[in-house]
C-alpha positions in Angstrom: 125.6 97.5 80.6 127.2 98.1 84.3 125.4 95.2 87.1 122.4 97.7 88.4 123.3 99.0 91.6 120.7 99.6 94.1 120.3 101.9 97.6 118.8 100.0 100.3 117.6 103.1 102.1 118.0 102.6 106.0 115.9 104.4 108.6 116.5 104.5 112.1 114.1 101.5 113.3 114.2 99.5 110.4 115.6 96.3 111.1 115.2 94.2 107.8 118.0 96.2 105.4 120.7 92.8 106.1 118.0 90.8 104.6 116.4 93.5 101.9 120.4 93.8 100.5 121.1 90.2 100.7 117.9 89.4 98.3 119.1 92.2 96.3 122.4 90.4 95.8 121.2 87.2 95.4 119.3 88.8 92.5 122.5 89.4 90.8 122.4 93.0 91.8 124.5 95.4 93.3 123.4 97.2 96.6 124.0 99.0 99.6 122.6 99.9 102.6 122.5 103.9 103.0 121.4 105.6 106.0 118.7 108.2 105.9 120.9 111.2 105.9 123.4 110.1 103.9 125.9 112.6 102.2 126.2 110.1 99.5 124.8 111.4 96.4 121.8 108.9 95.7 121.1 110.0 92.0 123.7 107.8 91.1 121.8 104.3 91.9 119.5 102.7 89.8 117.3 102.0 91.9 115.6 102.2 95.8 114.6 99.7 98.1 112.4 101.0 101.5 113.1 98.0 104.1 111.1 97.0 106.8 110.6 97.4 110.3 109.5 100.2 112.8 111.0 103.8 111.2 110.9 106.6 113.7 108.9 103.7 116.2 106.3 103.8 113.8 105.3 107.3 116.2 101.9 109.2 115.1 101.3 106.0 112.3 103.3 103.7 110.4 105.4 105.2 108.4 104.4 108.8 108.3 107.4 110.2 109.5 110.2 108.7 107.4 107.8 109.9 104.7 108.6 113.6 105.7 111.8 113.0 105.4 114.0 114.9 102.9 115.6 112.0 101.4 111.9 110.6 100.0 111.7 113.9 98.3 114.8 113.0 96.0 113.3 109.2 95.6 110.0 110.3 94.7 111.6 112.6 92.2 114.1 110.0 90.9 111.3 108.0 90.2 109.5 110.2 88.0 112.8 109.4 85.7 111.5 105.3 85.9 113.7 104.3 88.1 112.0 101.7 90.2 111.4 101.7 94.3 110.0 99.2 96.1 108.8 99.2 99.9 108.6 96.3 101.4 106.3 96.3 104.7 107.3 99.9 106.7 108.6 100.8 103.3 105.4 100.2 101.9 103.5 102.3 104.2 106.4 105.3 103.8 105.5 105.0 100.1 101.5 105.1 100.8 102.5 108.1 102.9 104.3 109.8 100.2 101.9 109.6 97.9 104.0 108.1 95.5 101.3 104.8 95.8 99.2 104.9 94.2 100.2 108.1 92.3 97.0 109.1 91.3 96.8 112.5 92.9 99.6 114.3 94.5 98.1 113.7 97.6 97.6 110.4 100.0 94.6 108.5 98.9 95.4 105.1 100.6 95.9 104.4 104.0 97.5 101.3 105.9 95.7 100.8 108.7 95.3 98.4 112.0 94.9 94.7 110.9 91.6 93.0 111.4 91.4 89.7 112.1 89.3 87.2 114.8 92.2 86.2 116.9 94.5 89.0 117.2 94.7 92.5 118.0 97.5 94.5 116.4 101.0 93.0 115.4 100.3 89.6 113.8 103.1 87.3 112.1 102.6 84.5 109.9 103.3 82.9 106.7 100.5 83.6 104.0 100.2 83.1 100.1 99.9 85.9 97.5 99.0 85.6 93.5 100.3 87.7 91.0 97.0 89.3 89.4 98.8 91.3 87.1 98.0 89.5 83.8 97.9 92.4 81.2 100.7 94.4 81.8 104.5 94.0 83.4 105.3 96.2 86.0 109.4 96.8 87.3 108.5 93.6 89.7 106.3 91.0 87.7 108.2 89.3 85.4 106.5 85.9 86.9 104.4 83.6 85.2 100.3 84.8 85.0 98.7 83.7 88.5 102.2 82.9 90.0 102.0 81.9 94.1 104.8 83.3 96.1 104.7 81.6 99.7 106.2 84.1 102.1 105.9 85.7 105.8 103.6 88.9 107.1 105.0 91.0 109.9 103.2 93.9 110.8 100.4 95.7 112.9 99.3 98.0 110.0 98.7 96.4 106.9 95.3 96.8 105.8 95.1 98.1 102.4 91.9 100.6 102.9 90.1 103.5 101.1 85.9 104.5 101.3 86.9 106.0 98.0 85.1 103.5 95.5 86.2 105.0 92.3 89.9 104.8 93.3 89.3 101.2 93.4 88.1 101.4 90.2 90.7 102.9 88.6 93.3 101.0 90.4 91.5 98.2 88.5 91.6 99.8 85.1 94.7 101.1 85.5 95.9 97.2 86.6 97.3 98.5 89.8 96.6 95.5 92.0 99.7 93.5 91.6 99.4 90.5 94.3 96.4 89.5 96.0 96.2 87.2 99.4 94.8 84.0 98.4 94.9 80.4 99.5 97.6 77.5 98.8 95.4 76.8 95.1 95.1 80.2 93.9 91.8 81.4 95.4 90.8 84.5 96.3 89.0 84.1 99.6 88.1 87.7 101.3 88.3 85.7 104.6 90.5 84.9 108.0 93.3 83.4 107.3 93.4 83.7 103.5 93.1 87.5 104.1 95.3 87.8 107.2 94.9 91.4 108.0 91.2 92.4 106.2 92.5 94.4 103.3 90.3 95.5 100.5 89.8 93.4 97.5 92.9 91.0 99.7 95.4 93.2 98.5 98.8 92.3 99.3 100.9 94.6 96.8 100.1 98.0 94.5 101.7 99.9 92.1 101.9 103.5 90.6 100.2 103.7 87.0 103.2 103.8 85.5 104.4 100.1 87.5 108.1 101.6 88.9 107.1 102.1 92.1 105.0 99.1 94.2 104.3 98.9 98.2 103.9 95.5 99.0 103.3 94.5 102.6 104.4 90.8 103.0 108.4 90.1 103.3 109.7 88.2 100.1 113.3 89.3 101.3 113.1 87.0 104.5 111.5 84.0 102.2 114.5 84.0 99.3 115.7 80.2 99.8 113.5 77.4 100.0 115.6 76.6 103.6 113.7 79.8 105.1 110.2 78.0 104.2 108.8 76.2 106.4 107.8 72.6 104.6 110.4 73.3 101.8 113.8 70.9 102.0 116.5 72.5 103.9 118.5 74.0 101.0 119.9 76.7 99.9 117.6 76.3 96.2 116.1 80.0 95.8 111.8 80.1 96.3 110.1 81.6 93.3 110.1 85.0 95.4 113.6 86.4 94.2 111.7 87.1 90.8 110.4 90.3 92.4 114.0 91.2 92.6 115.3 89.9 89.3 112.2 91.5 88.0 113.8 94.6 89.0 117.4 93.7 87.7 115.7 92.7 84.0 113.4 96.2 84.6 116.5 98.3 85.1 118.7 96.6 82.1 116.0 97.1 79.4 115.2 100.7 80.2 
C-alpha cells in the first residue's frame, strides 16, 4: 500500500500547519499544507488535518466562518467514505461548527465556548494532562494503551466543551464518544482548576463522531511531538507518546 498522504488544510489565520505537517511526517506519513481555496483536487488524500490558530480572526466565534467554507463541504463529505479528519484546537471548533462533531444530527449540537477558570479571563496557555478514556472501542486516533497520559500544551480562548442538552451527553457516553479527558499527572479525573483548565463538561479534552473518523480535540499534541518540546523531559529529539494520535491515523488509513 502507497505511504498515506494527508492535506493539512490551511486557513487564513491559522498559524500551526509547519507544526501540524511536521507531526504528520514524523508519523511516517505523507502531507501537505493546502490553502483553503485550493484548485488542487482534495479527493485524492487520505486523509485531513484542520490546524490551529485564529481562522478568519476567529470573527463572530471561533471557528464559525472557516466552517462556511466550501472546502469543509467536500471534507465533511469525504468523510462519510471513512476517511479520517482531525481538528486540532481552531480546527476543532471548525469541526464542532460543521456539525461533523459530534455527528449525531445534521445540525450543531456542541458549542466551544469562553474558558472558565479563577485566574484568567479569555486566552489561557499552558501545559495540561489528558487520558485516553476510550477503552471499548478504537477510533482513527487511539491506538494507545487503555488510560494512556499524553502531556501536551492548551492554547486557546474558546475551549470549553458545553451542551444543556443532557441526553446528548448520554449518548456521547454510550456511543463511547469521549475520547481524552483532562486529568491530573496520575490519571485522575478532577472536574477542577487546574486539572480542568478551561471548565469543560465531564473535562473533556477530545470527541469523536459515532463512527470514530472524525475527532476535535482542543489541546496541541503537534507542538508536544519530541520529548525536547516538554518541559521536564531530557533535551532530545526521542518522540513523547503524543505522535500515537498520528500513527493512529497512519495504521487507521492502512487497514481500511
Amino acid at each position: 500500500m502507497a505511504t498515506p498522504n494527508i492535506a493539512v488544510v490551511y486557513f487564513p489565520g491559522n498559524n500551526c500547519e509547519i507544526e501540524t505537517l511536521e507531526a504528520v511526517k514524523a508519523a511516517g506519513m505523507e502531507g501537505k499544507i493546502l490553502r483553503w481555496n485550493t484548485k488542487k483536487d482534495l479527493k485524492e488524500y487520505d486523509g485531513y488535518v484542520i490546524p490551529g490558530g485564529w481562522a478568519y480572526e476567529d470573527r463572530i466565534r471561533a471557528g464559525i466562518v472557516a466552517a462556511k467554507d466550501p472546502v469543509m463541504n467536500l471534507i465533511k463529505k469525504e468523510s462519510k467514505k471513512g476517511k479520517p479528519v482531525l481538528g486540532i484546537c481552531n480546527g476543532a471548533q471548525v469541526l464542532i461548527e460543521t456539525a461533523m462533531v459530534p455527528g449525531l444530527k445534521d445540525k450543531v449540537e456542541f458549542a466551544l465556548a469562553p474558558n472558565k477558570n479563577p485566574f484568567v479571563s479569555g486566552y489561557y496557555n499552558t501545559w495540561i494532562q489528558i487520558k485516553n478514556v476510550q477503552n471499548k472501542k478504537r477510533t482513527a486516533f487511539t491506538n494507545l494503551d487503555k488510560n494512556e497520559i499524553l502531556h501536551l500544551p492548551i492554547a486557546h480562548g474558546e475551549g470549553r466543551f458545553v451542551t444543556k442538552d443532557k441526553a446528548l451527553i448520554k449518548a456521547l457516553r454510550k456511543n463511547n464518544q469521549i475520547i481524552f479527558q483532562y486529568c491530573n499527572k496520575k490519571g485522575k479525573i478532577e472536574d477542577k482548576f487546574p486539572v480542568n483548565p478551561n471548565g469543560s463538561i465531564e473535562n473533556i479534552a477530545a470527541i469523536s463522531n459515532k463512527q470514530g473518523n472524525v475527532m476535535a480535540i482542543m489541546p496541541h499534541p503537534e507542538r508536544a511531538i519530541y520529548k525536547q518540546q516538554v518541559p521536564g523531559e531530557n533535551k532530545t529529539n526521542e518522540f513523547t507518546n503524543n505522535i500515537k494520535i498520528f500513527k493512529s491515523m497512519k495504521k487507521y488509513i492502512e487497514n481500511e
